[in-house]
C-alpha positions as CSV (number, residue, x, y, z in Angstrom):
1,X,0.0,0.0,0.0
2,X,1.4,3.6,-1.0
3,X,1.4,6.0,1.5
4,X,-0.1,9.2,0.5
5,X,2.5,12.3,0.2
6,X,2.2,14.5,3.1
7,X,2.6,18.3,2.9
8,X,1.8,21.0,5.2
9,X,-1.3,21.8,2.7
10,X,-2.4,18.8,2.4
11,X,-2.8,18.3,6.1
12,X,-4.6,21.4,6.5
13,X,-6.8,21.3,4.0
14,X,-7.8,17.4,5.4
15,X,-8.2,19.5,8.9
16,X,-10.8,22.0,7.5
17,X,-12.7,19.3,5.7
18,X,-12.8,17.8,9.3
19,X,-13.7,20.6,11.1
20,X,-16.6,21.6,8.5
21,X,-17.7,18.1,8.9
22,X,-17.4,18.0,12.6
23,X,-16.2,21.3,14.5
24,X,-13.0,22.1,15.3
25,X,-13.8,20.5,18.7
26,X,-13.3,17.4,17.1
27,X,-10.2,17.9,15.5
28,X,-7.0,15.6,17.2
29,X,-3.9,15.1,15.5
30,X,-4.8,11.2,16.0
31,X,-8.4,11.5,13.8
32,X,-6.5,14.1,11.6
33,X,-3.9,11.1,11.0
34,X,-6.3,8.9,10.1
35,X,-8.4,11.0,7.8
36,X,-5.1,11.3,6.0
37,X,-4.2,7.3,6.2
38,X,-1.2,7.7,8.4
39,X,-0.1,7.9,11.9
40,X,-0.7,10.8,13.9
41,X,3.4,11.2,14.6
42,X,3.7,11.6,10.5
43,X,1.9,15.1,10.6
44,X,4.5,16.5,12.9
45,X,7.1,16.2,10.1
46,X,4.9,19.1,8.6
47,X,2.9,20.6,11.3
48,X,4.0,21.7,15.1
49,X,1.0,20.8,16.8
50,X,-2.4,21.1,16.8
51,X,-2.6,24.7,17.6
52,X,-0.4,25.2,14.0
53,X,-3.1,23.0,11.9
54,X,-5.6,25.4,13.9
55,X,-4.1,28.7,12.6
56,X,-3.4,27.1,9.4
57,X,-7.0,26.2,8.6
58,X,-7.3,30.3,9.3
59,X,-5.1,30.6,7.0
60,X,-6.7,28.7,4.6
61,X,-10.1,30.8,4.8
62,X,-8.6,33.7,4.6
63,X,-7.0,33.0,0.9
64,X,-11.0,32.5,0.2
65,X,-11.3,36.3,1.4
66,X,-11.6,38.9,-1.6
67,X,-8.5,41.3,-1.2
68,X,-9.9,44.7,-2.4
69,X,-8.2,46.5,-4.8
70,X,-7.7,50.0,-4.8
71,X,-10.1,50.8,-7.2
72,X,-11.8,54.1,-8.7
73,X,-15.0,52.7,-7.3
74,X,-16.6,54.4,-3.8
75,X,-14.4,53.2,-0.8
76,X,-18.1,52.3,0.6
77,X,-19.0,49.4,-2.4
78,X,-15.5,48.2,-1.5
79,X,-16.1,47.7,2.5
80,X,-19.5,46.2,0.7
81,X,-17.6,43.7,-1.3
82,X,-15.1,42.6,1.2
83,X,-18.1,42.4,3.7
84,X,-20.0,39.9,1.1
85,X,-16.9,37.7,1.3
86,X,-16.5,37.7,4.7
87,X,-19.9,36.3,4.4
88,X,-19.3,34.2,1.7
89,X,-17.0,32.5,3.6
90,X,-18.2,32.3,6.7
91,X,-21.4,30.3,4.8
92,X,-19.4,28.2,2.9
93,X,-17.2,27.1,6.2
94,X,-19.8,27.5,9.5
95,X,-18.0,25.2,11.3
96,X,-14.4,26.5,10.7
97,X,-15.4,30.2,10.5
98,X,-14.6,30.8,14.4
99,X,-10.9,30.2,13.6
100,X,-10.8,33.1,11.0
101,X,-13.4,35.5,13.2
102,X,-11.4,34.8,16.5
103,X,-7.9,33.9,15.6
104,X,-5.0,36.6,15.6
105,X,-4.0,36.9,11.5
106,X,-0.7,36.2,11.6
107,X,0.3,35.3,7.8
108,X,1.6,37.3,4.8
109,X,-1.9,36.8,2.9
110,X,-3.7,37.9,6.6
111,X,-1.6,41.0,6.4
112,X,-2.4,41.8,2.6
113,X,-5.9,41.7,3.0
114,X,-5.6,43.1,6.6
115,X,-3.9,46.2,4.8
116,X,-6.3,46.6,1.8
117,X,-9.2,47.3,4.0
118,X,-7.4,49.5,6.0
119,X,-6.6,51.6,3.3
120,X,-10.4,51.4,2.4
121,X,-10.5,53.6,5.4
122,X,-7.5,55.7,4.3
123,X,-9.2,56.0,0.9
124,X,-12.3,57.5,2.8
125,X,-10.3,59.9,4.4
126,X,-9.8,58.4,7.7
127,X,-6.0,58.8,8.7
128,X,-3.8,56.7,11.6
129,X,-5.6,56.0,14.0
130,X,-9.1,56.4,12.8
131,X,-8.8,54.1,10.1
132,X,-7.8,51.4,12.3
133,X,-10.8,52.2,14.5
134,X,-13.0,51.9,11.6
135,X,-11.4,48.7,10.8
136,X,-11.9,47.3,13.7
137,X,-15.4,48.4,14.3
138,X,-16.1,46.8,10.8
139,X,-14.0,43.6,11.9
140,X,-16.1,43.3,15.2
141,X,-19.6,43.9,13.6
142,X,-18.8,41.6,10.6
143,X,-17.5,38.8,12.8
144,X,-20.1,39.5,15.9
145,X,-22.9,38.8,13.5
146,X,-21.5,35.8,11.6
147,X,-20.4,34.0,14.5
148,X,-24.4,34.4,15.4
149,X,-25.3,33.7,12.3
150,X,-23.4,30.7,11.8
151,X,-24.2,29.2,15.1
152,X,-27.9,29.7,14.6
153,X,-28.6,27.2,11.1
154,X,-31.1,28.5,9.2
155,X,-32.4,28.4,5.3
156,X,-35.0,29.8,3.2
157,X,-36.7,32.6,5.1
158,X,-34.3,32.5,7.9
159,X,-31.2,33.1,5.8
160,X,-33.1,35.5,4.1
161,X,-33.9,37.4,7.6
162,X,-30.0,36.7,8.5
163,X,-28.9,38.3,5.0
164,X,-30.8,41.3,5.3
165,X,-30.1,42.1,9.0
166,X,-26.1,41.7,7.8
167,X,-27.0,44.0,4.9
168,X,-28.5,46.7,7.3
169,X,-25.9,46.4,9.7
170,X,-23.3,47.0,6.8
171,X,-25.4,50.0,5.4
172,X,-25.5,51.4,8.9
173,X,-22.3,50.9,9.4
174,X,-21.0,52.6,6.4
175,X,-23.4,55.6,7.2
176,X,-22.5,56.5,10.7
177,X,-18.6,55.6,9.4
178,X,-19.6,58.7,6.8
179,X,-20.7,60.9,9.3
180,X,-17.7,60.6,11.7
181,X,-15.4,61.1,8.4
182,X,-17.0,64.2,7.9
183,X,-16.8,65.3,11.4
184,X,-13.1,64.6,11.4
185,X,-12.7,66.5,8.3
186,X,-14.6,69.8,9.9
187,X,-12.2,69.5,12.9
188,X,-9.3,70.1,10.6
């Protein structure tokens, strides 16, 4: 019997099929040997330890983010866009989403996309400071709501409700974001 070649990708992306299929809770370096067909000791050749397969499965989700780009468009349908993948993903991966909402981003790709919405904010005219705030405040409505949506199944209607209370919250979001940039800008 061949054994199958074993890379650090290959092991994570087994580990997020495992948590979508079963929570993260479930995830042991033991069941994430055997999902691969080898012995648990064979995945530290490629991985530290579980806490590594944790923040690479993060890692993982956030190559599925959207990096915006610094378009012509309105800084506001950007924050719309990345918000929809945020979404996107957090959909397509309920069960694995908590390691991308809650984890510290710690990677190269983290950091691109990390810095493209921050200067989202910069693009609006938010400077320093203020445009992290705005990130943040973003971050933590955007990841407050998903982790509730995701923990709460739903379809049909229900996702319909859950979809348009995101979409307010974004609009509102982007409105009272407006009104502070505008304030800041009077100040000057």
């Amino acid at each position: 019997m061949t054994r199958p070649k074993l890379s650090r990708r290959s092991i994570l992306k087994a580990a997020l099929g495992l948590i979508d299929r079963e929570g993260s809770e479930a995830l042991s370096m033991r069941k994430l040997g055997a999902e691969l067909g080898v012995e648990a000791m064979s995945l530290y050749r490629h991985v530290a330890n579980k806490e590594a397969v944790l923040d690479g499965v993060a890692e993982l989700l956030v190559e599925l983010l959207e990096i915006p780009s610094s378009s012509p468009q309105s800084w506001q349908k950007d924050v719309r866009r990345v918000a929809r993948s945020y979404r996107r993903v957090a959909l397509a991966h309920p069960r694995a989403f908590p390691l991308l909402a809650l984890r510290p981003f710690a990677t190269p790709r983290a950091a691109e996309w990390e810095g493209a919405v921050l200067d989202l904010f910069r693009r609006a005219g938010f400077d320093g400071e203020a445009a992290r705030f705005a990130f943040r405040t973003f971050g933590s409505f955007t990841a407050g709501h998903l982790l509730e949506e995701v923990a709460a199944p739903s379809e049909g209607e229900a996702r319909e409700r859950w979809e348009a209370a995101y979409a307010f919250g974004i609009n509102t979001l982007l409105v009272g974001l407006e009104t502070v940039q505008v304030r800041l800008t009077k100040n000057i």
